[in-house]
Backbone as ProteinMPNN parsed JSONL, in Angstrom:
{"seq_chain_A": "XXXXXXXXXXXXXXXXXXXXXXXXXXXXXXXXXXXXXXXXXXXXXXXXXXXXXXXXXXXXXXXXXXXXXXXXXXXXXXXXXXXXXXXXXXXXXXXXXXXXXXXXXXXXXXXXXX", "coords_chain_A": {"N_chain_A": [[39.998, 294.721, -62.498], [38.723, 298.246, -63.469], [39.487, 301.073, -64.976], [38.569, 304.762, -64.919], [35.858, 305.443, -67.164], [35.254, 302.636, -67.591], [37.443, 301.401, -68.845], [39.913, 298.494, -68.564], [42.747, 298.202, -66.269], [46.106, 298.263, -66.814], [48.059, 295.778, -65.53], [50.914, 296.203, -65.141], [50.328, 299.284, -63.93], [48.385, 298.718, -61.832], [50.6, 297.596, -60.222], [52.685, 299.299, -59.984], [50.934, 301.258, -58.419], [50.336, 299.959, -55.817], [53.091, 299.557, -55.049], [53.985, 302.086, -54.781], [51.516, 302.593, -52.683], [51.805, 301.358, -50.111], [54.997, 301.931, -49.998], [54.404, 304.738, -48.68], [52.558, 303.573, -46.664], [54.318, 302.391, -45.025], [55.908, 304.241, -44.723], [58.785, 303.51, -46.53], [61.482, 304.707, -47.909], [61.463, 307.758, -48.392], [63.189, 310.157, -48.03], [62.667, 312.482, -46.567], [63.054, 315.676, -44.376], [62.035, 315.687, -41.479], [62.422, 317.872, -39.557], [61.84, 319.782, -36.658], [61.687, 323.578, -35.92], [62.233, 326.137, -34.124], [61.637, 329.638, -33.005], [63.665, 331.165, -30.588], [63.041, 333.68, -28.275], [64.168, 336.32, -27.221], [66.988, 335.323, -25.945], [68.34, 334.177, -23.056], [71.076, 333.758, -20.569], [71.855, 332.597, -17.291], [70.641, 334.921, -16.231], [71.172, 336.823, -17.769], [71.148, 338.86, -20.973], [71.977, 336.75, -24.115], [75.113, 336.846, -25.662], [76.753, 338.049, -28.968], [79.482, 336.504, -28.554], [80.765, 333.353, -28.086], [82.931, 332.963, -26.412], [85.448, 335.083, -24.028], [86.835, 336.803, -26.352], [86.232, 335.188, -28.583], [84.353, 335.313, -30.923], [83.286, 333.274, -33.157], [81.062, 332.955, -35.979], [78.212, 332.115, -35.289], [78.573, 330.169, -32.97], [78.119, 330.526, -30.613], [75.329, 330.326, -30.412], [74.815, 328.067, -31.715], [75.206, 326.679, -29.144], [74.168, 327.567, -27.43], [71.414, 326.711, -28.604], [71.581, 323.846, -28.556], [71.797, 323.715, -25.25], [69.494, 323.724, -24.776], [68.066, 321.674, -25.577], [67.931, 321.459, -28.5], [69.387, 320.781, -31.585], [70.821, 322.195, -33.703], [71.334, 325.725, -34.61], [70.057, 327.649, -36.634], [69.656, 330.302, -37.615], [69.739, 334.144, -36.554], [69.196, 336.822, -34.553], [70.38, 340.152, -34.244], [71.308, 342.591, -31.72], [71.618, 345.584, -29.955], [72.519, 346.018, -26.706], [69.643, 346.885, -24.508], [70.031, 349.958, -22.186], [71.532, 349.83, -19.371], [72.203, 347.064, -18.778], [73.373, 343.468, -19.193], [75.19, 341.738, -20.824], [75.95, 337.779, -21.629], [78.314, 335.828, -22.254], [78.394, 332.282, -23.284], [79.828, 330.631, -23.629], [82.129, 330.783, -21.322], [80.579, 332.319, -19.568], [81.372, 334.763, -19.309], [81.063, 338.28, -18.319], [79.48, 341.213, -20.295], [79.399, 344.623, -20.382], [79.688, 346.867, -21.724], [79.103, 348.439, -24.935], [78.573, 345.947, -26.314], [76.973, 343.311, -28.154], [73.905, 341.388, -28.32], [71.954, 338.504, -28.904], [69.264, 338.702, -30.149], [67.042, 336.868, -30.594], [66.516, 333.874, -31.503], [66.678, 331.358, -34.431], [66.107, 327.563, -33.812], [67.032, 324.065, -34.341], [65.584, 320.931, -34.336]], "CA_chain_A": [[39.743, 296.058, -62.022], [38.879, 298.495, -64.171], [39.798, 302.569, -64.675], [37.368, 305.418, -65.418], [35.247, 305.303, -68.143], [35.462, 301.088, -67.762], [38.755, 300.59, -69.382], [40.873, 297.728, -67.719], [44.026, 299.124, -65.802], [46.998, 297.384, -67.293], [48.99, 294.994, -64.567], [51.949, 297.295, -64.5], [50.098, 300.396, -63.226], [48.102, 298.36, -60.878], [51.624, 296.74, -59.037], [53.02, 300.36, -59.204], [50.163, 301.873, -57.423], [50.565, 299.145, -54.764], [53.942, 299.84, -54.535], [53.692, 303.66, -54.11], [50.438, 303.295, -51.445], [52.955, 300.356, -49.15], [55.84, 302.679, -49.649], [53.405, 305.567, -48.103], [52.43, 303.336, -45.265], [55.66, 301.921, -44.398], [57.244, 304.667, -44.59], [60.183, 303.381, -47.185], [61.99, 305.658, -49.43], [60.904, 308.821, -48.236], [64.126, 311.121, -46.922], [62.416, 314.343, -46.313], [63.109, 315.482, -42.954], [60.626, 316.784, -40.392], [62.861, 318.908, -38.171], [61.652, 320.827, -36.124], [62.19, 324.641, -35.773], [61.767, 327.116, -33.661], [62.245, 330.627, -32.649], [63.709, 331.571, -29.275], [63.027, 335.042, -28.442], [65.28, 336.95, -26.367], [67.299, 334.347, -25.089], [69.322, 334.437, -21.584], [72.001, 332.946, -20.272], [72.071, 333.06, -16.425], [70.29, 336.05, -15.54], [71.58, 338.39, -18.779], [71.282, 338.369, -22.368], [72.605, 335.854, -24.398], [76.437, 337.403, -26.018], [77.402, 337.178, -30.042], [80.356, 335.9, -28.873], [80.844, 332.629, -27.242], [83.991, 333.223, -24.81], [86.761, 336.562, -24.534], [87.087, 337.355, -27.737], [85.67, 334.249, -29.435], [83.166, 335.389, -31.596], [83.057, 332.992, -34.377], [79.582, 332.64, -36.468], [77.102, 330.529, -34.601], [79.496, 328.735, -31.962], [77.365, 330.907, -29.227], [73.777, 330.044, -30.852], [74.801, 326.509, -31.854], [75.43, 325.863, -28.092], [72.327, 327.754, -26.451], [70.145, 325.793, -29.352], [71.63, 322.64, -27.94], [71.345, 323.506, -24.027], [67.652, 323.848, -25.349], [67.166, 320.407, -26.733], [67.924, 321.637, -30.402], [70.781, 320.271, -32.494], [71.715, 323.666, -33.946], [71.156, 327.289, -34.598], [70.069, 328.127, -38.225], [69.393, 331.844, -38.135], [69.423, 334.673, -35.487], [69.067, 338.467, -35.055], [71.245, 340.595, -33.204], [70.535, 343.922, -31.25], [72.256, 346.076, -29.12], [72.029, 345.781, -25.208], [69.23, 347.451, -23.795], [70.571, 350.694, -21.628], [71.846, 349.309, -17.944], [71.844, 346.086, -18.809], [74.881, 343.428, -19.895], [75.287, 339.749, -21.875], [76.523, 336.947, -20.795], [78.924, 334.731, -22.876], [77.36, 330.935, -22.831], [80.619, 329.924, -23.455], [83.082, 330.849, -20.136], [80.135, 333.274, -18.606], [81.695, 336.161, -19.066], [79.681, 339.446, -18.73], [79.899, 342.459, -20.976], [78.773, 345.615, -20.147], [79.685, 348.304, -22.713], [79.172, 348.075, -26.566], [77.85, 344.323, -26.419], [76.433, 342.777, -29.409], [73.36, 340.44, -27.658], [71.244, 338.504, -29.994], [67.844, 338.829, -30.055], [66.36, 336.095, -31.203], [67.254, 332.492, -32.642], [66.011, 330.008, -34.644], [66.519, 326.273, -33.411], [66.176, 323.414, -35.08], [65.986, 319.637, -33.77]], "C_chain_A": [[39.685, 296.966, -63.24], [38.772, 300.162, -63.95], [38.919, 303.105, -65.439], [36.851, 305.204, -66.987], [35.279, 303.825, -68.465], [36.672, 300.315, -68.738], [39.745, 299.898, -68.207], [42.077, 298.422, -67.054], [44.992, 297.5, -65.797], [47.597, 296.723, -65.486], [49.793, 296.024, -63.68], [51.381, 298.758, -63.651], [49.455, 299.944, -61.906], [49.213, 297.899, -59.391], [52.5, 298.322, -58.768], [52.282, 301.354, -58.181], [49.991, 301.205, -55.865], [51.64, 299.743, -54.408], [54.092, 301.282, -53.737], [52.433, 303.497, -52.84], [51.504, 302.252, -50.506], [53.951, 301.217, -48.851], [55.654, 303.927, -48.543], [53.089, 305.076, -46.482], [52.972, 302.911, -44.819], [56.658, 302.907, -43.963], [58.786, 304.98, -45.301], [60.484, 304.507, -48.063], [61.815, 306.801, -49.232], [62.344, 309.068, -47.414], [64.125, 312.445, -47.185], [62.626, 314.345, -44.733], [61.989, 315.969, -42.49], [61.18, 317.194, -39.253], [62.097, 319.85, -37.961], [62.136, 322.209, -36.013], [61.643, 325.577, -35.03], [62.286, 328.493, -33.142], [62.487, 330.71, -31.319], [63.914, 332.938, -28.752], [63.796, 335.774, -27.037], [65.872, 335.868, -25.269], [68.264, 334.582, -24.262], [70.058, 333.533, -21.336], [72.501, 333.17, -18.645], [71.811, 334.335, -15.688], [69.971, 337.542, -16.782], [71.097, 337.734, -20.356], [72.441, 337.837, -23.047], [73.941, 336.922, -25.468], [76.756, 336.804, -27.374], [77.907, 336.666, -29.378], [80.197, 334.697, -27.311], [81.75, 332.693, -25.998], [84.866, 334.133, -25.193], [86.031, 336.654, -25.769], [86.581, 336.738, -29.041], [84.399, 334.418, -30.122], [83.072, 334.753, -32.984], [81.999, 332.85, -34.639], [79.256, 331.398, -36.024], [77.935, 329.891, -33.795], [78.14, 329.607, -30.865], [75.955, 330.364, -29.398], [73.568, 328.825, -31.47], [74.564, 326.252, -30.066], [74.321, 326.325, -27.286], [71.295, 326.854, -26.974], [70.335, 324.202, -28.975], [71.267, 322.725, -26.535], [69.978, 323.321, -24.089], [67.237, 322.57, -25.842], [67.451, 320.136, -27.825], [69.172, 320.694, -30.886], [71.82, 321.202, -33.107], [70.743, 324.873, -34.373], [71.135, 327.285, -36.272], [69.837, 329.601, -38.829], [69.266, 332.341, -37.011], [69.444, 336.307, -35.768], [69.897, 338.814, -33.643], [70.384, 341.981, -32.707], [71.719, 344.526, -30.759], [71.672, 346.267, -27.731], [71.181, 346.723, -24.794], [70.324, 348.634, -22.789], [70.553, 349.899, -19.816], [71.69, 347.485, -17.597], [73.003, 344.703, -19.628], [74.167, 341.99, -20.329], [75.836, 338.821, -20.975], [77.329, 335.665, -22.158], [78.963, 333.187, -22.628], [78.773, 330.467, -22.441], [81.991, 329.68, -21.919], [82.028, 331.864, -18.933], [80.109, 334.51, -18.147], [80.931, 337.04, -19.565], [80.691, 340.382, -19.657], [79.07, 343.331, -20.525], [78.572, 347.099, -21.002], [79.758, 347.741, -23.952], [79.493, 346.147, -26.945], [76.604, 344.2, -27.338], [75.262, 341.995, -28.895], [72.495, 340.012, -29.088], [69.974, 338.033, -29.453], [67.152, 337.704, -30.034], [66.997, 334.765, -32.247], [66.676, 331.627, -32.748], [66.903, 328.749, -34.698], [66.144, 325.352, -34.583], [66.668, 321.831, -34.601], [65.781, 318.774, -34.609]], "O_chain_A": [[40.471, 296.672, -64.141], [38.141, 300.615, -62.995], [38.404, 302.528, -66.396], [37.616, 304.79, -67.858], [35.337, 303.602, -69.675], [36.766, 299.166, -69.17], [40.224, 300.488, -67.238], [42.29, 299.507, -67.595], [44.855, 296.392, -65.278], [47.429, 297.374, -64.454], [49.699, 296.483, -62.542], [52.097, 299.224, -62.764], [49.776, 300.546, -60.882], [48.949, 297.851, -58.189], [52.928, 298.593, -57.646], [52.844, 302.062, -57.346], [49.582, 301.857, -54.905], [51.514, 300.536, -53.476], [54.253, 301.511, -52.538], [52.467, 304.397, -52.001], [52.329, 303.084, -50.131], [54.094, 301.491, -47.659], [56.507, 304.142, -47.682], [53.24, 305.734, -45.453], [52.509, 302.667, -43.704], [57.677, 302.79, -43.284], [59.606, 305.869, -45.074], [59.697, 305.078, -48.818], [62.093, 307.319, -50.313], [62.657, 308.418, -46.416], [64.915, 313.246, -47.685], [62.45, 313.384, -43.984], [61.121, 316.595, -43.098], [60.696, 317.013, -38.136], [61.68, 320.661, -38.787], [63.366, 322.15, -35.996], [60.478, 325.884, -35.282], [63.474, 328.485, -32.819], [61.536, 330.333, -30.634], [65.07, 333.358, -28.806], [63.666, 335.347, -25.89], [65.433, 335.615, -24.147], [69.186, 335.266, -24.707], [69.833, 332.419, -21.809], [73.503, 333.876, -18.528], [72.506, 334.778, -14.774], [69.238, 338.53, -16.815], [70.814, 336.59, -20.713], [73.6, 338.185, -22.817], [73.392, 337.862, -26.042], [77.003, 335.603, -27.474], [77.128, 335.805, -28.967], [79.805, 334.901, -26.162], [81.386, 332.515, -24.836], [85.202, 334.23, -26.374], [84.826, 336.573, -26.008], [86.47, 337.278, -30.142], [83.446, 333.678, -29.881], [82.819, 335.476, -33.947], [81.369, 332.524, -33.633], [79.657, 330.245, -36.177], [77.972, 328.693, -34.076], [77.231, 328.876, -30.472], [75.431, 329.928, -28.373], [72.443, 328.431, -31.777], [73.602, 325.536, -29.791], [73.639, 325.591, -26.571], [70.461, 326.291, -26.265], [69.4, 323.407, -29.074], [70.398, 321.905, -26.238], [69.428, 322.626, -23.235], [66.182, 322.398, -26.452], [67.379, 319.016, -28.331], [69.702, 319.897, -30.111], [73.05, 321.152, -33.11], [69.515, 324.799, -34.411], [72.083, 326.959, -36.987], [69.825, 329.98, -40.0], [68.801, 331.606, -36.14], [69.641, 336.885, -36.837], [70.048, 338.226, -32.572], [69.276, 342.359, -33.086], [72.812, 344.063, -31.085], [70.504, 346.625, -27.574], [71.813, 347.758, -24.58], [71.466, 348.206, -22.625], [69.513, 349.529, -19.271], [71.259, 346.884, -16.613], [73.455, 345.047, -20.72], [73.066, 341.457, -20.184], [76.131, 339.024, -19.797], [76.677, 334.816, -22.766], [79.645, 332.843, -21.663], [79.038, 330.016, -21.326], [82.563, 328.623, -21.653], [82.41, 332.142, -17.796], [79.485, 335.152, -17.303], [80.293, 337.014, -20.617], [81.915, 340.411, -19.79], [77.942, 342.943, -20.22], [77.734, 348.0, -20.955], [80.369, 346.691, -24.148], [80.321, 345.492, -27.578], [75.543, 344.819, -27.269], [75.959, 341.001, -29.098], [72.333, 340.745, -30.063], [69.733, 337.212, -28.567], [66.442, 337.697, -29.029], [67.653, 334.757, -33.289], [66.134, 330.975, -31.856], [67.983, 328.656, -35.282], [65.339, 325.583, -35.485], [67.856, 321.525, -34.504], [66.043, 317.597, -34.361]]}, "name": "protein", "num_of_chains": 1, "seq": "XXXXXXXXXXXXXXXXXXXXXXXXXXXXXXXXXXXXXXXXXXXXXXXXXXXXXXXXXXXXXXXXXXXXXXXXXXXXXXXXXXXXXXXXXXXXXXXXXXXXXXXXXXXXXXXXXX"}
């Protein structure tokens, strides 16, 4: 076989170019992921908007938007936006259900990712 301009192509480059196009169509060696991601835009929970906080008082980062991005299919929650509740209108905490009605945090928008 021979490479542009008609010079031979040594052994070694020929068995690594094998190797690299096999690796390619097999598949091997490659650990990039291909998760998925997606946004979920005003997400609900039973009727209301979805509540920073997961249950009472429990508002730790991402426990509420880990567990909606799983009821969803996802695996977890990698980013979200918050708001403040629309006027006449309450949250719903994924985690025990509980509503809020005054000075409720809801979040807007969250990205999933499976």
């Amino acid at each position: 076989m021979t490479g542009s301009f008609g010079n031979p192509l040594p052994v070694e480059r020929l068995v690594g170019a094998f190797a690299l196009a096999a690796t390619a169509v097999l598949g091997l060696g490659t650990t990039a992921s291909h998760a998925e991601q997606r946004w979920l835009n005003q997400p609900m929970v039973s009727g209301n908007y979805l509540d920073l906080c997961y249950s009472g008082s429990n508002c730790r980062e991402g426990m509420a938007q880990d567990n909606y991005c799983q009821s969803r299919g996802f695996q977890r929650a990698l980013d979200w936006q918050t708001g403040q509740m629309p006027f006449l209108q309450a949250t719903r905490k994924i985690g025990d259900g509980g509503v809020c009605n005054t000075g409720c945090t809801m979040i807007t928008a969250v990205l999933c990712e499976r």
